[in-house]
N, C-alpha and C positions, 0 to 999 in steps of 0.2 A: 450383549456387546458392552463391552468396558469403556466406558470415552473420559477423559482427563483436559483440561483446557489449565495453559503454563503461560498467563499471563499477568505483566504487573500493575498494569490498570486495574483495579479490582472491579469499577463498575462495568467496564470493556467487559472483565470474565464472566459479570453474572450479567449482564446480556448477550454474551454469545449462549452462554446457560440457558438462556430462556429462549433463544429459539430455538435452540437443539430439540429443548421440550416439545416445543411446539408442532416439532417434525414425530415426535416421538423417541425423540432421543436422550437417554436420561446422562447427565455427566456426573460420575460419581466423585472426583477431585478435583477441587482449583488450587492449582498452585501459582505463586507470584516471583521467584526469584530462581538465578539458577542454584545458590546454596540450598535451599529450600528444596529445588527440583531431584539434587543430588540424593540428600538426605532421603528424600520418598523413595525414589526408585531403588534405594539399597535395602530399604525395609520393604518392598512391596511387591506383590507379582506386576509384572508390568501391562499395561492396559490393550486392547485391541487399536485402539487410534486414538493419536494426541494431536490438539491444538494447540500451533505453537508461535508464539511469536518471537520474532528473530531480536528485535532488544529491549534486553532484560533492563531492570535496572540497578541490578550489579555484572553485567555483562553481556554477552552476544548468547542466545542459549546454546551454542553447537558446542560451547565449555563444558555443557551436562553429559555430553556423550563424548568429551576426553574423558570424562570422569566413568562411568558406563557404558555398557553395550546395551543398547536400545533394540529391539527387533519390530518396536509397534510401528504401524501405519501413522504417516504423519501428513496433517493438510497446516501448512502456513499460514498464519493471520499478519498480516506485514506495513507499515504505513509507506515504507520503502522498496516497495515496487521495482522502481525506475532503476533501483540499482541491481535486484537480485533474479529480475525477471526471466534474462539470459540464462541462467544458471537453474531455474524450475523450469525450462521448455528442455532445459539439455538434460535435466534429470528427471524426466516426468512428474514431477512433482505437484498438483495442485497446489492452488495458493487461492487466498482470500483477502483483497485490498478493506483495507480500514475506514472510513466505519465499515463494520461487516452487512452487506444487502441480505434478506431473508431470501429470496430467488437465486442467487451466487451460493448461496449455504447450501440450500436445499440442492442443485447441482452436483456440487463436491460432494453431498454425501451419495447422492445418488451414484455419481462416480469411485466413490469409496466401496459402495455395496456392488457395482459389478466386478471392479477389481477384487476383492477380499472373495466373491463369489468365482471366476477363474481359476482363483488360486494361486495370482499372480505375485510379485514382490516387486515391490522398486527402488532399483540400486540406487543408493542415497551417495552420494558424494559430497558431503559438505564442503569439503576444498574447493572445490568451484567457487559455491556459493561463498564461504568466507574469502575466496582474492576478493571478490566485486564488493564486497561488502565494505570492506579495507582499500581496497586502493579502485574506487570510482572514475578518477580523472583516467586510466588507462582506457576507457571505455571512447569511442568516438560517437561523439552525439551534431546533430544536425547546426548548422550553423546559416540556413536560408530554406525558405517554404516558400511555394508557390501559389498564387492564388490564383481564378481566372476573372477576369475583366472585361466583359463584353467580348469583343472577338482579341482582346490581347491578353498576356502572361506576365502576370506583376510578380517581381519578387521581393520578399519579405526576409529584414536580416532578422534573425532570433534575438541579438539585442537590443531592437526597434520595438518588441511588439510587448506591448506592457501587459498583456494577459491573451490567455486564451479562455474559450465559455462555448459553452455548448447551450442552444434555444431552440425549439420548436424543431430536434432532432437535427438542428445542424449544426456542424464546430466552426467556430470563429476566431479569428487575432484580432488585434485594438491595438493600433501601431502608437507610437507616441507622434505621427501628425493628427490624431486625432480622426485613423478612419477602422473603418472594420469593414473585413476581408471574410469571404465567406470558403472556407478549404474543404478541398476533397478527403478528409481522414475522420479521427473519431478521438475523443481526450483519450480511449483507453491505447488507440494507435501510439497519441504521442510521447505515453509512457516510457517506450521506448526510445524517444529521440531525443527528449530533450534535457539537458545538463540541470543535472541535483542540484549544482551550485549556483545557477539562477532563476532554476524554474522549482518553486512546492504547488502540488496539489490542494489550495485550501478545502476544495469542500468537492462534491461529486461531481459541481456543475465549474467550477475554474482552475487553472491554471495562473499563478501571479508568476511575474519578475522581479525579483528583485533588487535591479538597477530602476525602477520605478515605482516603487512604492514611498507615497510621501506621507502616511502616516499609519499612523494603528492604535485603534481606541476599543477599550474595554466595550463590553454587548452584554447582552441577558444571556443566563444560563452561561455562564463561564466561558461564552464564546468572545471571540476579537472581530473586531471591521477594518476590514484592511482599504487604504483610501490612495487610488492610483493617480499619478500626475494628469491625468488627461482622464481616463474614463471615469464614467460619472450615470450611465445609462440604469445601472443595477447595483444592488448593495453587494460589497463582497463578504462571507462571511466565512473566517475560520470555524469547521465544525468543531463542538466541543473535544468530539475522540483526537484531532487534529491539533487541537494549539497547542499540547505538550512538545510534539513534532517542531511545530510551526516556531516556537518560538528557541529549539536548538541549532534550526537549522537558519534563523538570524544570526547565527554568534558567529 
């Protein structure tokens, strides 16, 4: 089996590299841009399955396939979830949130090796995916959450709640009165609800907003600490694969 990983982080690639290995899977190219991606795929037989991440950083990589006909199996590596997640459920599409988990890998390939064992194909339609990528705000994202409250139902406006965090297997908001609510869902539920333009994922375990965050200071290992008006309970920490993200989607 041929496997190929087309990302521009380079240390990103040669850690997903090494847990491929780890599975037994060996990647024979890393490529980093889509010009780059182009250039390969016109010299080269094309791979059994590519890891792909959706942005490049001289573009969106679905530019490699205006450029080319791809036929290989593709699993997504994406730090943009919340926008293209719709669009990999309606194209069957596996994906893989950033940083990549070794347990989520090991899944998808396992889910790669009974599809490719079927002998199945999955119609790719990148159109999908590129409208959401590009026009995000069309999208309707939640704007109040419920919590329960002894025997009453409090509601939560979305931009009241200066984070969500997941502890001890449960997800929580931290309202800007300074309380935290404990909700029926899971971070990876509210991937889907909540607006890109106020809410980043900084790290596995929160959720920030961005109408409350009152500062952001350098950390070890190239990471950032992001410092919320009100909560104060746990350190929040952009993961390193995340502050590139974290700090575009400040702008």
């Amino acid at each position: 089996m041929q496997v190929i990983i087309i990302e521009d982080e380079k240390p990103a690639a040669r850690r997903l590299a090494r847990l491929l290995s780890e599975l037994g899977v060996e990647v024979s190219t890393l490529l980093h841009s889509v010009e780059e991606s182009i250039e390969w795929f016109q010299n080269n037989s094309h791979p059994d399955l590519i890891f792909l991440d959706i942005q490049l950083s001289d573009g969106l990589s679905f530019e490699i396939f205006d450029a080319v006909s791809v036929e290989s199996a593709i699993i997504f590596t994406t730090a943009y979830d919340e926008y293209a997640l719709q669009a990999f459920k309606l194209n069957s599409i596996d994906y893989l949130l950033k940083p990549i988990d070794d347990e989520e890998l090991a899944a998808a390939m396992k889910q790669y090796q009974n599809l490719n064992h079927r002998e199945q194909t999955v119609n790719l339609d990148f159109e999908d995916i590129r409208k959401l990528l590009t026009n995000p705000l069309e999208r309707e994202y939640k704007k109040r959450f419920t919590a329960k409250v002894g025997q009453h139902i409090k509601i939560l406006n979305a931009e009241d709640i200066e984070c969500f965090y997941s502890e001890n297997k449960g997800t929580y908001a931290f309202t800007s009165d300074g309380r935290n609510y404990l909700l029926d869902t899971t971070l990876e539920n509210l991937e889907e609800e909540l607006a890109p333009e106020s809410f980043f994922r900084v790290s596995r375990k929160f959720y920030v907003n961005i109408r409350h965050i009152h500062d952001i200071v350098a950390y070890t290992n190239s990471r950032l600490k992001v410092k919320l008006n009100r909560f104060n309970e746990q350190e929040i920490i952009v993961s390193r694969e995340r502050v590139r993200d974290f700090k575009l989607w400040l702008e």
